[in-house]
MARFI-556326 format. One line per 3 residues: number of its first residue (from 1); their letters; for each residue x negated, z negated, y negated of C-alpha. Coordinates in nm, 4 decimals, padded with zeros to 6 digits, always signed. Layout:
# MARFI-556326
NUM) a) X:Z:Y; ...
//
This chain:
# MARFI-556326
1) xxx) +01.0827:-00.4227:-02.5535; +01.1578:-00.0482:-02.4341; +01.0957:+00.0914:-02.1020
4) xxx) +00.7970:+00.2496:-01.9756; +00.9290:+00.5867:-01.9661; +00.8119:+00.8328:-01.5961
7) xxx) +00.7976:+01.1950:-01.6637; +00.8547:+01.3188:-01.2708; +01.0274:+01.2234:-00.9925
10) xxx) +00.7921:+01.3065:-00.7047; +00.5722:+01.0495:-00.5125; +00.3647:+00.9623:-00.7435
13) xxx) +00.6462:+00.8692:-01.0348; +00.8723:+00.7214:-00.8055; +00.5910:+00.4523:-00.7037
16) xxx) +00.5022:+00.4037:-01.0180; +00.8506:+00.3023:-01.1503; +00.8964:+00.0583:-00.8081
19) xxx) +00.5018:-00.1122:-00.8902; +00.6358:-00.1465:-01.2468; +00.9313:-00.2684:-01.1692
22) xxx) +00.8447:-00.5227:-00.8995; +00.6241:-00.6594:-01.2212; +00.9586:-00.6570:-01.3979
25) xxx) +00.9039:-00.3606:-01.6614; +01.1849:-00.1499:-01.6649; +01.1456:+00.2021:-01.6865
28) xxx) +01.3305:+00.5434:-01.7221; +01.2315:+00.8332:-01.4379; +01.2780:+01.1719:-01.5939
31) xxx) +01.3634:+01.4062:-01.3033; +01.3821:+01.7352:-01.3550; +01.6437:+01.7866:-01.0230
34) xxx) +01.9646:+01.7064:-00.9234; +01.7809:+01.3317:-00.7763; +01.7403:+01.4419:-00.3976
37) xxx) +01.4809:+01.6547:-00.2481; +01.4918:+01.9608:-00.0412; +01.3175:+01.9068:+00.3409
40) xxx) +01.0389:+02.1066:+00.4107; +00.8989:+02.0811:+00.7542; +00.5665:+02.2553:+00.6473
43) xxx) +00.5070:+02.0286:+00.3528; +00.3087:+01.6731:+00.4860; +00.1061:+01.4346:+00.3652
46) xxx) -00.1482:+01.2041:+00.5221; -00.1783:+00.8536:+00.3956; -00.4599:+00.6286:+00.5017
49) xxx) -00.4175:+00.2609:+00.5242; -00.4589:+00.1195:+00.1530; -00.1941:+00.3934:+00.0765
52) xxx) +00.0463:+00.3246:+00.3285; +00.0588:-00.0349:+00.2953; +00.1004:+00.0517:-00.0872
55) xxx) +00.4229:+00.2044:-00.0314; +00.5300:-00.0348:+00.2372; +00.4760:-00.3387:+00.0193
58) xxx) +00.7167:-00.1393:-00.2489; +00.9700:-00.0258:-00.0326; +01.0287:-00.2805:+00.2485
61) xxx) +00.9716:+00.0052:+00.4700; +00.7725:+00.0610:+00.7831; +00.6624:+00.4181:+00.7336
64) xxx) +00.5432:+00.4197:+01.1034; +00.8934:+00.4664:+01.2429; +00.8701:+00.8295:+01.0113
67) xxx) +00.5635:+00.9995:+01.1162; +00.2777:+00.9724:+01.3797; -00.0394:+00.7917:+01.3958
70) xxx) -00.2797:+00.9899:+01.5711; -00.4177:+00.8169:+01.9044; -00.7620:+01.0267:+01.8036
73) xxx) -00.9497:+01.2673:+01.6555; -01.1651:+01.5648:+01.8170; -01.3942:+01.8108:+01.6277
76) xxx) -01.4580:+02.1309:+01.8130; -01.6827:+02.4431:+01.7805; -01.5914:+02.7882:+01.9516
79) xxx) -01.5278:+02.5786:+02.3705; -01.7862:+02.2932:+02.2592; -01.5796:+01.9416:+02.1576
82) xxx) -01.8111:+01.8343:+01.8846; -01.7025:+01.5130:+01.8155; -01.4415:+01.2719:+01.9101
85) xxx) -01.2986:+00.9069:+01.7404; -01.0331:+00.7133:+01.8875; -00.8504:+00.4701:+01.6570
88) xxx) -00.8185:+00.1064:+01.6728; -00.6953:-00.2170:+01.4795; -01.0399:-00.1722:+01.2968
91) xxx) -01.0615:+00.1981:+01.2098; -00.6942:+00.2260:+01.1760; -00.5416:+00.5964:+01.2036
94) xxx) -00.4377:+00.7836:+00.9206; -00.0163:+00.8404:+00.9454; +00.1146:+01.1965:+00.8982
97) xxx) +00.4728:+01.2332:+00.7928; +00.6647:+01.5005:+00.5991; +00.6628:+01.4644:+00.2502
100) xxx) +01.0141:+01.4419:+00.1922; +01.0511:+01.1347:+00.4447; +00.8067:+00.9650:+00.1942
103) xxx) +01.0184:+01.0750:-00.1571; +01.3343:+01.0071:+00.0190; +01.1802:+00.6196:+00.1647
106) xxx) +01.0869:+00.5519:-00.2355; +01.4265:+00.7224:-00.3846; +01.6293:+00.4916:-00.1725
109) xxx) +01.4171:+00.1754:-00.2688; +01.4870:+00.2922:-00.6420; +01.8630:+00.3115:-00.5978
112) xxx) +01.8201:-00.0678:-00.5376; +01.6581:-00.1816:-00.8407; +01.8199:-00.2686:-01.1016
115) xxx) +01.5289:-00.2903:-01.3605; +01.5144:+00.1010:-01.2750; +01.7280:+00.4172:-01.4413
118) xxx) +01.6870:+00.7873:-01.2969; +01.7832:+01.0677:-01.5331; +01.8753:+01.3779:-01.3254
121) xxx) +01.8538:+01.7569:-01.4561; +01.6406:+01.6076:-01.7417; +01.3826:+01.8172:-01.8251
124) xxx) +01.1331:+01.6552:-02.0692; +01.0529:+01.9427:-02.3765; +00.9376:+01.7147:-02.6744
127) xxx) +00.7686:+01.4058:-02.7490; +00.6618:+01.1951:-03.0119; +00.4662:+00.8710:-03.0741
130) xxx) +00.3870:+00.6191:-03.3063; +00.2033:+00.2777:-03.3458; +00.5374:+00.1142:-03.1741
133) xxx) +00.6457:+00.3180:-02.9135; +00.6773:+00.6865:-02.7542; +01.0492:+00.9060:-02.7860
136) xxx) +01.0596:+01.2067:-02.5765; +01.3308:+01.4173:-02.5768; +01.4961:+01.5727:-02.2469
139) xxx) +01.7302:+01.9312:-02.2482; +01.9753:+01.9617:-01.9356; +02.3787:+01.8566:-01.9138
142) xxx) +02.2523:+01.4755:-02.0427; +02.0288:+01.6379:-02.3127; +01.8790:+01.3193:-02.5278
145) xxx) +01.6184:+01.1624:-02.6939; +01.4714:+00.8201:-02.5250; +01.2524:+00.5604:-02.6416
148) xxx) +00.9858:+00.3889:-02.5005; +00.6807:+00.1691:-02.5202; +00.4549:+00.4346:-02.3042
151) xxx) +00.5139:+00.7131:-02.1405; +00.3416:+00.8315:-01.8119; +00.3157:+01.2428:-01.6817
154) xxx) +00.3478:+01.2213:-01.3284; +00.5126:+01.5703:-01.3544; +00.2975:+01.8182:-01.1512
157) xxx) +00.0206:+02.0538:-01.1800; +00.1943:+02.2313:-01.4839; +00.2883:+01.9073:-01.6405
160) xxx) +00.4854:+01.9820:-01.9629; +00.3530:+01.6224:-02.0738; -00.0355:+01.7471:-02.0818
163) xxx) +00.0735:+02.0651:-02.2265; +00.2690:+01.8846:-02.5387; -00.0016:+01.6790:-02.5583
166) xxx) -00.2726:+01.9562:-02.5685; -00.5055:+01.8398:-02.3009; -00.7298:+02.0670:-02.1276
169) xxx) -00.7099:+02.1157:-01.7402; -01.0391:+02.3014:-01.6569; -01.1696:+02.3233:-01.2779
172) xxx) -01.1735:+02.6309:-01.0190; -00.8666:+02.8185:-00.9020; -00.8081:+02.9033:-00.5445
175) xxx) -01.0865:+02.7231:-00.3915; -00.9175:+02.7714:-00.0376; -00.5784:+02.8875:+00.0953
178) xxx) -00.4314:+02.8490:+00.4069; -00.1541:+02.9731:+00.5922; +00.1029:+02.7012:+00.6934
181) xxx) +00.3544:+02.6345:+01.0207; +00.4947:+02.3512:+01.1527; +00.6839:+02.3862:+01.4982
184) xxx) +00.7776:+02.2087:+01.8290; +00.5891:+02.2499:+02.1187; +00.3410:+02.0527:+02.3497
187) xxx) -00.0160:+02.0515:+02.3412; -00.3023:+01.9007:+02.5584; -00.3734:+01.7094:+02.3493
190) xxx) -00.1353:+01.4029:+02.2551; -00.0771:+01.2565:+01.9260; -00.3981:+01.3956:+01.8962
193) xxx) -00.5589:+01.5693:+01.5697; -00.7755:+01.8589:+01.5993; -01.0027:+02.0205:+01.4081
196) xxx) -01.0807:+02.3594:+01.6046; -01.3896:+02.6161:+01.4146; -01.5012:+02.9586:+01.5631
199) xxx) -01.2240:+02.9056:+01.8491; -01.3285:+03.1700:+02.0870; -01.0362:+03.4015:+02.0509
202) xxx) -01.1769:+03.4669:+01.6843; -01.4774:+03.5541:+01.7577; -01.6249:+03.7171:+01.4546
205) xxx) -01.5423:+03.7939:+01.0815; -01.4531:+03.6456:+00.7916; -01.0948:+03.5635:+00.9435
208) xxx) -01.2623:+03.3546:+01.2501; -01.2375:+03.0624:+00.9984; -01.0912:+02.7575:+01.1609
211) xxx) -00.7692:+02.6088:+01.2776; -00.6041:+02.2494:+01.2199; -00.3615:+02.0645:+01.4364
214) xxx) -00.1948:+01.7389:+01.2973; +00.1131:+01.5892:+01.4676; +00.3999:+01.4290:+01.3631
217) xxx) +00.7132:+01.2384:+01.4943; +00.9055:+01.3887:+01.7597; +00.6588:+01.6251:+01.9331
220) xxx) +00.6261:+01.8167:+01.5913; +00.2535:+01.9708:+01.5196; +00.1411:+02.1489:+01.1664
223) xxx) -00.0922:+02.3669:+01.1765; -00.3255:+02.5083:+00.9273; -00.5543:+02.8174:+00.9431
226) xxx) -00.8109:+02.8890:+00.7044; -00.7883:+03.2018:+00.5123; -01.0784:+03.4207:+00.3873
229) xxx) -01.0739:+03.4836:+00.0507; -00.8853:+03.7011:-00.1736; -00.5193:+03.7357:-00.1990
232) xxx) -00.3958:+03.9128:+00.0728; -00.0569:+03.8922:+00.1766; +00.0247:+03.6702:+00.4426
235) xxx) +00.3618:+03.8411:+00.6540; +00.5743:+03.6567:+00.8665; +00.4189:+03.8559:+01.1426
238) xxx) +00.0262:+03.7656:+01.0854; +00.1975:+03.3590:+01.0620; +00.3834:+03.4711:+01.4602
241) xxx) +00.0612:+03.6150:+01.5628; -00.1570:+03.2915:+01.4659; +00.1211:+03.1001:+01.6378
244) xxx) +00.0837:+03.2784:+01.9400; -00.2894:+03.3139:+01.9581; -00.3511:+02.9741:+01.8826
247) xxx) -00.1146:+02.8326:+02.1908; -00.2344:+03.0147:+02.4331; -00.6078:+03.0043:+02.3489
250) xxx) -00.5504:+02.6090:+02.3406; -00.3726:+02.6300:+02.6844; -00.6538:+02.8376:+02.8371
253) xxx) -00.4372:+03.1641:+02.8647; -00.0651:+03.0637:+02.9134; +00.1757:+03.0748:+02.5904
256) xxx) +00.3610:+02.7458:+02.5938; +00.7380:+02.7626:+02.4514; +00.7830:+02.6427:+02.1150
259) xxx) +01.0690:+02.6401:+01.8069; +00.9012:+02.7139:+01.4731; +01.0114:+02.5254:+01.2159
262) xxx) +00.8673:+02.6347:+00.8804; +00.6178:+02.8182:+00.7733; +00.4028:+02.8610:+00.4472
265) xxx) +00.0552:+02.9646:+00.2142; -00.0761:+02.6319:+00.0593; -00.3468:+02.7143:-00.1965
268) xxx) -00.5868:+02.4354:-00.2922; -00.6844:+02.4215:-00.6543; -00.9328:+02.1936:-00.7866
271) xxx) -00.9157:+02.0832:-01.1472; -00.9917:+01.8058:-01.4008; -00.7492:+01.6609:-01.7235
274) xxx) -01.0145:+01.5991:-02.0101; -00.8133:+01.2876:-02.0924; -00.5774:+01.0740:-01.9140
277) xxx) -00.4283:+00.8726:-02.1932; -00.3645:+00.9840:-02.5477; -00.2100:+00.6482:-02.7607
280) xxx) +00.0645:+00.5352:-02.5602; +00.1169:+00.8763:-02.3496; -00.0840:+00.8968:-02.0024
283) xxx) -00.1407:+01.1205:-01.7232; -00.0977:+01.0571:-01.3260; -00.1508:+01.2564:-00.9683
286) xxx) -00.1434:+01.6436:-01.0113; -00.0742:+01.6207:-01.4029; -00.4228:+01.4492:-01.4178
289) xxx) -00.6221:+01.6442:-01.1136; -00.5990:+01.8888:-00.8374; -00.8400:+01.8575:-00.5047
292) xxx) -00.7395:+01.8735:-00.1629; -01.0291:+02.1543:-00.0158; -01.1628:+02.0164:+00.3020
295) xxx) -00.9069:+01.8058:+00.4665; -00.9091:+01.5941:+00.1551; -00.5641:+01.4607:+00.0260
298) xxx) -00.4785:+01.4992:-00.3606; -00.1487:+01.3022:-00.3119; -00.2967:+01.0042:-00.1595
301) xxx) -00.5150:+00.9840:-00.5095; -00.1979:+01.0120:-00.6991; -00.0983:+00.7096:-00.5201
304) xxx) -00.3768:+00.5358:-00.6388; -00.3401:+00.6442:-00.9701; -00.0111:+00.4496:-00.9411
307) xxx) -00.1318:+00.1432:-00.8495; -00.4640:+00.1000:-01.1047; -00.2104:+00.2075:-01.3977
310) xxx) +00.1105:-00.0068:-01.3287; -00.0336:-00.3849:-01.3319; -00.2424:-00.2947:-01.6623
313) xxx) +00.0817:-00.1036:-01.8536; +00.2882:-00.4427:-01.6646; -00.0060:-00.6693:-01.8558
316) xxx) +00.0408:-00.4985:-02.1644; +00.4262:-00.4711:-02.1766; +00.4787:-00.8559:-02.1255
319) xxx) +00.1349:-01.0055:-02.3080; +00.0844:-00.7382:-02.5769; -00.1735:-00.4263:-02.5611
322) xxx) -00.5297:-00.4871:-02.4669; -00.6889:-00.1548:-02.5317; -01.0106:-00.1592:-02.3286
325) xxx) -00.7716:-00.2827:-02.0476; -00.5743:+00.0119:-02.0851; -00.8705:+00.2489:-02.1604
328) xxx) -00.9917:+00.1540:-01.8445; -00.7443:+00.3611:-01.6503; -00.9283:+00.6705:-01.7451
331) xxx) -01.2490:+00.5475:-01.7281; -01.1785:+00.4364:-01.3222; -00.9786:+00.6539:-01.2102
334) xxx) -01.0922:+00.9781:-01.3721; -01.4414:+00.8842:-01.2395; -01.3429:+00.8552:-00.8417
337) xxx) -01.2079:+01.1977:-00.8804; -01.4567:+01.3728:-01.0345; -01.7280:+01.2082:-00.7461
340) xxx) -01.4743:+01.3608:-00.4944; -01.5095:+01.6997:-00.6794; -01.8540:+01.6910:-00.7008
343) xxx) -01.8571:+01.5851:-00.3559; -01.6573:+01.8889:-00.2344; -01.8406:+02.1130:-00.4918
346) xxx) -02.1702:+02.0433:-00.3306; -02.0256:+02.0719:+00.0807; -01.8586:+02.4164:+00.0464
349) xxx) -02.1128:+02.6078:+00.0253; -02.2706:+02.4850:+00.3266; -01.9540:+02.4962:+00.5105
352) xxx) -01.7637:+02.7710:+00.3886; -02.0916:+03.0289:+00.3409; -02.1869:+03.0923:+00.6837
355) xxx) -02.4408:+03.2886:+00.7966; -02.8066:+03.2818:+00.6728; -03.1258:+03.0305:+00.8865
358) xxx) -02.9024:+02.7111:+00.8274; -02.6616:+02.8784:+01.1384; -02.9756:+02.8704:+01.3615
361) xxx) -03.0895:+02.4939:+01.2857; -03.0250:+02.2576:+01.5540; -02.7173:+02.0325:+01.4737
364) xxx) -02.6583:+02.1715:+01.1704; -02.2779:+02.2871:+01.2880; -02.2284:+01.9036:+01.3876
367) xxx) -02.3672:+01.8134:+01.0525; -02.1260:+02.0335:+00.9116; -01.8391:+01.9138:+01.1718
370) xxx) -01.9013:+01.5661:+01.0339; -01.8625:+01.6507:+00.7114; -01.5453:+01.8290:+00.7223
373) xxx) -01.4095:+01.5151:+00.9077; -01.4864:+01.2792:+00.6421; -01.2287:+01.4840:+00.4597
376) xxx) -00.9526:+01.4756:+00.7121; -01.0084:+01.0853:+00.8300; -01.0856:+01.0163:+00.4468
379) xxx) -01.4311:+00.8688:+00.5348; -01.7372:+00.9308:+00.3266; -01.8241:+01.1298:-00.0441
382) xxx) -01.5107:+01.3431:+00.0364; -01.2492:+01.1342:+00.1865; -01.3290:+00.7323:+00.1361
385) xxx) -01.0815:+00.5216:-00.1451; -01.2854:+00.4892:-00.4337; -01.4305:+00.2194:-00.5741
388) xxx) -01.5219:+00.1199:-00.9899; -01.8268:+00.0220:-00.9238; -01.9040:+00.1131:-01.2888
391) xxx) -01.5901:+00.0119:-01.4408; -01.6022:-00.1402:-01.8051; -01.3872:-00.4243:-01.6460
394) xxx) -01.6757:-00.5585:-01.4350; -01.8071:-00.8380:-01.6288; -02.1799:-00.8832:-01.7325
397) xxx) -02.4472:-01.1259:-01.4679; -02.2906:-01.4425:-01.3866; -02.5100:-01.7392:-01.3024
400) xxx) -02.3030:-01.8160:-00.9820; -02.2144:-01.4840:-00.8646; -02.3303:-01.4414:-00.4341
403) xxx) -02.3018:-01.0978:-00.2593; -02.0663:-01.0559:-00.0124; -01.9743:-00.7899:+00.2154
406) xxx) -01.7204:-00.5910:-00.0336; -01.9371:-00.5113:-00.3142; -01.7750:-00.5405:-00.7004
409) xxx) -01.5054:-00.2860:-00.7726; -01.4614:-00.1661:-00.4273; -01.1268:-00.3059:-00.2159
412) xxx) -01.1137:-00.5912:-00.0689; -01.1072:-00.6369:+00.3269; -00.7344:-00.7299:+00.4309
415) xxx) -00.7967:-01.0372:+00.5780; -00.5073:-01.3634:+00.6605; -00.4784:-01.5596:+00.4171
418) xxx) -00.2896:-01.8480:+00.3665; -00.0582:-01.8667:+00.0595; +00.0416:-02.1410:-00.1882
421) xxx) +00.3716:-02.2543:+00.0381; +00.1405:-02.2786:+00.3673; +00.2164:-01.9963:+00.5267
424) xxx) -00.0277:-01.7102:+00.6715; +00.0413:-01.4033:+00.5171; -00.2770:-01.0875:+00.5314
427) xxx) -00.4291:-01.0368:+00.1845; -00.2971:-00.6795:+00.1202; +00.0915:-00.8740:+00.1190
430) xxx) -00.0261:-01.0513:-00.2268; -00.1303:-00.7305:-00.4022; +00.1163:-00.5614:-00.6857
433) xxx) +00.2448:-00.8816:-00.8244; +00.0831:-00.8563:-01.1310; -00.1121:-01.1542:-01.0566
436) xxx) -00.4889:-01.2405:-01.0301; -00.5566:-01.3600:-00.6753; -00.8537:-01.6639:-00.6141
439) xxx) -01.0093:-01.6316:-00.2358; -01.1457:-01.9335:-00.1371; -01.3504:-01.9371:+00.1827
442) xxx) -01.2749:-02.2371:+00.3997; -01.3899:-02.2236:+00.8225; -01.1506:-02.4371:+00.9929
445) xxx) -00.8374:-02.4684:+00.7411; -00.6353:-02.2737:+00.9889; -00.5923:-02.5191:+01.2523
448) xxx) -00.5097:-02.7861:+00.9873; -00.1698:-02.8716:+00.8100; -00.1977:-02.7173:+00.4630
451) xxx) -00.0811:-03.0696:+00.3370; -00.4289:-03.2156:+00.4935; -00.6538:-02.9864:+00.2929
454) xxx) -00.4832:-02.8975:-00.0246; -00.5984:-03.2267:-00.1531; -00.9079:-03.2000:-00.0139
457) xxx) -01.2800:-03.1402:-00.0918; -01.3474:-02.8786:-00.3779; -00.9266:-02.7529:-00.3959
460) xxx) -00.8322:-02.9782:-00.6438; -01.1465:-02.8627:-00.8610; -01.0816:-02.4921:-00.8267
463) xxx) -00.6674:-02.5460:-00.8155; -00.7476:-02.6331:-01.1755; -00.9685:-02.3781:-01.2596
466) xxx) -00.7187:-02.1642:-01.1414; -00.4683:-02.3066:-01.3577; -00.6916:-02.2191:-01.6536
469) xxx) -00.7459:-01.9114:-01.6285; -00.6203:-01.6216:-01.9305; -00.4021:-01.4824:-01.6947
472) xxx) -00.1545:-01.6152:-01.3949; -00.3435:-01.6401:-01.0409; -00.2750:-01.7425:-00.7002
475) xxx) -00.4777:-01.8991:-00.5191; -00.5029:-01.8346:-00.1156; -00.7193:-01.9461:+00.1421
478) xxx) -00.9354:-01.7651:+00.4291; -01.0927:-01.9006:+00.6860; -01.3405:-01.6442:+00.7076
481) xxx) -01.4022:-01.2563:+00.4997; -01.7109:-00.9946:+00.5613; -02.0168:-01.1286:+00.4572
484) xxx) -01.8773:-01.4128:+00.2844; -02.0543:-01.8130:+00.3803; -01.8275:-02.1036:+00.3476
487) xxx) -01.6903:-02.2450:-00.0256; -01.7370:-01.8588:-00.1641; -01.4738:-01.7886:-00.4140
490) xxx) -01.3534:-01.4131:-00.4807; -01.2266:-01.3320:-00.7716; -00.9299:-01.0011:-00.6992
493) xxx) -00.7634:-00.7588:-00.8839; -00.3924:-00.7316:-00.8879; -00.4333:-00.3916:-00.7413
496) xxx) -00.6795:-00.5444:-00.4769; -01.0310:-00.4806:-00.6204; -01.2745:-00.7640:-00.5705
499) xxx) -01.4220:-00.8839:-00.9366; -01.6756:-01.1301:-00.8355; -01.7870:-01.3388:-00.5689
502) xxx) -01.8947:-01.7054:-00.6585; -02.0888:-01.9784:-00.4734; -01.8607:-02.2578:-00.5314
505) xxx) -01.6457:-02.3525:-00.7689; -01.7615:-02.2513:-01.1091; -01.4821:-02.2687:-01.3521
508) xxx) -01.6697:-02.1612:-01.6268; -01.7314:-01.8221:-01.4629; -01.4181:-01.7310:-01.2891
511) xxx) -01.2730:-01.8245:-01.6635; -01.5245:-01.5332:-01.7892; -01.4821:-01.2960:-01.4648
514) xxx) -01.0898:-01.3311:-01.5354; -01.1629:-01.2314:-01.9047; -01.3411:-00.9151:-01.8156
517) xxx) -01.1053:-00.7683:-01.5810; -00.8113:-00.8201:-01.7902; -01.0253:-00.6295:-02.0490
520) xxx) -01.0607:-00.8794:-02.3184; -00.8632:-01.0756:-02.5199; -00.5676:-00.9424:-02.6246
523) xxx) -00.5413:-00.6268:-02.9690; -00.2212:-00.7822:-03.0306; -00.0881:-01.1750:-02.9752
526) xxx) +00.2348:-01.1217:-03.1774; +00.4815:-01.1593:-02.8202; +00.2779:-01.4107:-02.6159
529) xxx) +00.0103:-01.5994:-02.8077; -00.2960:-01.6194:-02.6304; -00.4080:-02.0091:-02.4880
532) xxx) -00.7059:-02.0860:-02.7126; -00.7414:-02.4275:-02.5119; -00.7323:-02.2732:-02.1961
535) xxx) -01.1144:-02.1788:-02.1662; -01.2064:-02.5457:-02.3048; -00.9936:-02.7165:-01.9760
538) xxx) -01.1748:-02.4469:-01.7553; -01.5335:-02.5721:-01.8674; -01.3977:-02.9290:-01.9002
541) xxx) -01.3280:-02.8718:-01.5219; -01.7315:-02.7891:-01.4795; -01.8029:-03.1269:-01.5328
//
């Protein structure tokens, strides 16, 4: 079968093409560049835990060693701290790194895979599709046509893929801009993010706005002042004179040296695709949506884009198509983003309007300080991961479904496990294979020999249940998970959604759970017929 064919070589293409092929699809990565990226000290990205252990997984690499997790996070107003959070193993800290540390980590785990071909100076200017595949044709030095079975845009907010396939990209331009320098220097405050509004050295004006400090590796801090609106030019001597101001205000009066290391405007557009897939063509990261007002990160949802799309195109390159399966990339992810517009849409005009009674209510600047936090920590309507709570994949009631503490369609708590060979492995490690993954909860199998248990009690029941099942799963065991009594079985996505929760083994209903999330039965049965037997021996297992 032809490759899955990746329009874009930035983050968001390059992890796509390493999920896919660690599910062993090959694809082709259209890059539009000479296949290495250009460092830019001013250009970061903050990943929160489900995304950096997304591109760990896929790489092999600890990403820790290449940016800085911040020991805390204060909120302040004019002198007043507002609010403070210090990180631990159970709110663990976002990681800040530059952005080309992060291409450069995923390039180099490309390189390595064989199942993987990068087409420099290919710039993608034509495609075509029909019931069989997708050919797109590239114009550079290596000017061709290549074939596929799909073909994903993860080419950039002016994505020449949504463009050829005419899909609209409404939403609001310029919904905040801010001027942009990274440099060297100490602060008081270590490894420590800060969120600074009204400091007291802008003391009035639309230009009082608010300053952000993030650091990275190596005594490295970005900052990022909010600009009023309108397009006024932003000179290399306003950028000094922020610099300058900001230090010594933060060091009560005394400029501290520093080395400035790069400097920029970022301007944060939010908009919406209409569609996300047309046939066999679809649409990921900033070719799909723009957000990022409020501390919020549109590359971390690109990332996530990534991982929803790659196990169901995986499914669908090796079993045949299943179109609500594929259907269902839209209907999730497009949702989560447009929440976290709405979300933003409906908290700017409290934050960014000023003035007016709400500026005399008690606590309504902390309510406010709050709010822009949720952005930054990803927290909250703004900033949380999203969950499909209302995803056409979530099957219908089920007899022996139980609540638990992760509720359907959101991610599942990263908990230790312990895998098929015996050894103890956390949850997250099992994601991205492709596979189905069956949680039984079982107090007291961790002290135990695997070899004593395995044989034991209700395994061999659900071990064959397992086995039945439309779609290969693994089954694991966990001694304990939020919310969860003994003997519950959780049914999880290979991108780490929880299906369902059962009480007990109940064959019948994983069978059916298993069904719905893989979106059906298969359109098309021509490659890998489908196992008509295989619910019978999961209800024969019932009984």
């Amino acid at each position: 079968m032809d490759p899955v064919i990746v329009a874009g070589a930035g983050p968001v293409g390059l992890t796509l093409a390493l999920a896919l092929a660690r599910q062993e699809v090959p694809c082709v990565v259209l890059d539009e560049g000479p296949g290495k990226d250009e460092p830019r000290a001013a250009r970061t990205v903050v990943l929160r835990e489900d995304t950096v252990a997304l591109v760990e997984r896929l790489t092999g690499v600890r990403l820790a060693g290449l940016g800085c997790r911040w020991a805390g996070w204060r909120s302040m107003r004019r002198k007043q701290v507002t609010r403070e959070v210090e990180f631990d193993d159970a709110d663990p800290a976002p990681l800040h790194l530059p952005q080309h540390e992060l291409t450069g980590v995923l390039r180099t785990a490309l390189a390595r895979e064989s199942l993987v071909k990068v087409a420099v100076d290919s710039r993608l200017d034509g495609i075509e599709q029909e019931r069989s595949g997708v050919t797109a044709h590239t114009r550079g030095p290596g000017g061709t046509w290549w074939r596929g079975s799909y073909l994903v845009g993860c080419d950039g907010p002016r994505s020449t893929v949504r463009k050829l396939q005419d899909i609209r990209f409404p939403g609001r331009t310029a919904v905040e801009r801010y001027a942009v320098a990274t440099l060297r220097t100490e602060l008081p405050w270590t490894d420590e993010a800060l969120l600074h509004r009204m400091p007291p050295w802008r003391t009035s004006g639309p230009s009082a706005g608010e300053v952000v400090g993030r650091p990275l590796a190596d005594g490295v801090w970005r900052l990022d002042w909010l600009l009023p609106p309108g397009k006024d030019l932003v000179t290399p001597e306003l950028l000094v004179n922020r610099v300058r101001e900001t230090l010594t205000g933060w060091a009560e009066g005394v400029t501290p040296s520093y080395e400035l290391l790069d400097t920029g405007v970022h301007t944060v557009h939010h908009r919406l695709a209409r569609r996300w897939r047309v046939g066999r063509v679809f649409l990921a990261g900033d070719a799909a949506h723009l957000l990022g007002a409020l501390g919020t990160q549109g590359l971390e949802e690109g990332l996530r884009d990534a991982d929803n799309l790659a196990w169901k195109l995986a499914l669908a390159w090796h079993h045949g198509p299943r179109e609500a399966l594929l259907d269902s990339y839209q209907e999730e992810r497009r949702s989560v983003i447009a929440a976290r517009l709405r979300a933003a849409d409906q908290v700017l005009p409290l934050l960014r309007g000023g003035g007016g009674l709400r500026s005399y209510v008690p606590g309504s600047s902390r309510g406010h300080d709050a709010l822009l936090a949720d952005g930054h920590l990803g927290r909250g309507a703004l900033g949380a991961p999203g969950a499909y709570a209302d995803s056409p994949l979530t099957p219908g009631p089920l007899a022996g479904e139980t609540a638990v503490g992760t509720p359907p369609g959101s991610p599942v708590a990263d908990v230790r496990v312990t895998a098929e060979d015996g050894t103890f492995v956390r949850l997250r490690d099992r994601l991205g294979r492709g596979s189905l993954l069956v949680v039984l909860i079982a107090p007291g199998t961790g002290v135990w020999d695997r070899k004593h248990w395995v044989t034991a009690g209700i395994m061999p029941r659900l071990a064959a249940a397992v086995t039945a099942l439309p779609h290969r799963a693994e089954l694991l065991v966990a001694e304990a998970y939020p919310g969860a009594a003994a003997h519950t079985v959780l049914l999880v996505r290979p991108d780490g959604h929880l299906v369902s929760a059962f009480s007990g083994v109940r064959p019948a209903d994983l069978y059916a759970a298993a069904e719905a999330a893989l979106g059906g039965a298969a359109t098309d049965t021509t490659d890998t017929p489908r196992d008509e037997d295989a619910e019978a021996r999961a209800a024969a297992g019932s009984r």
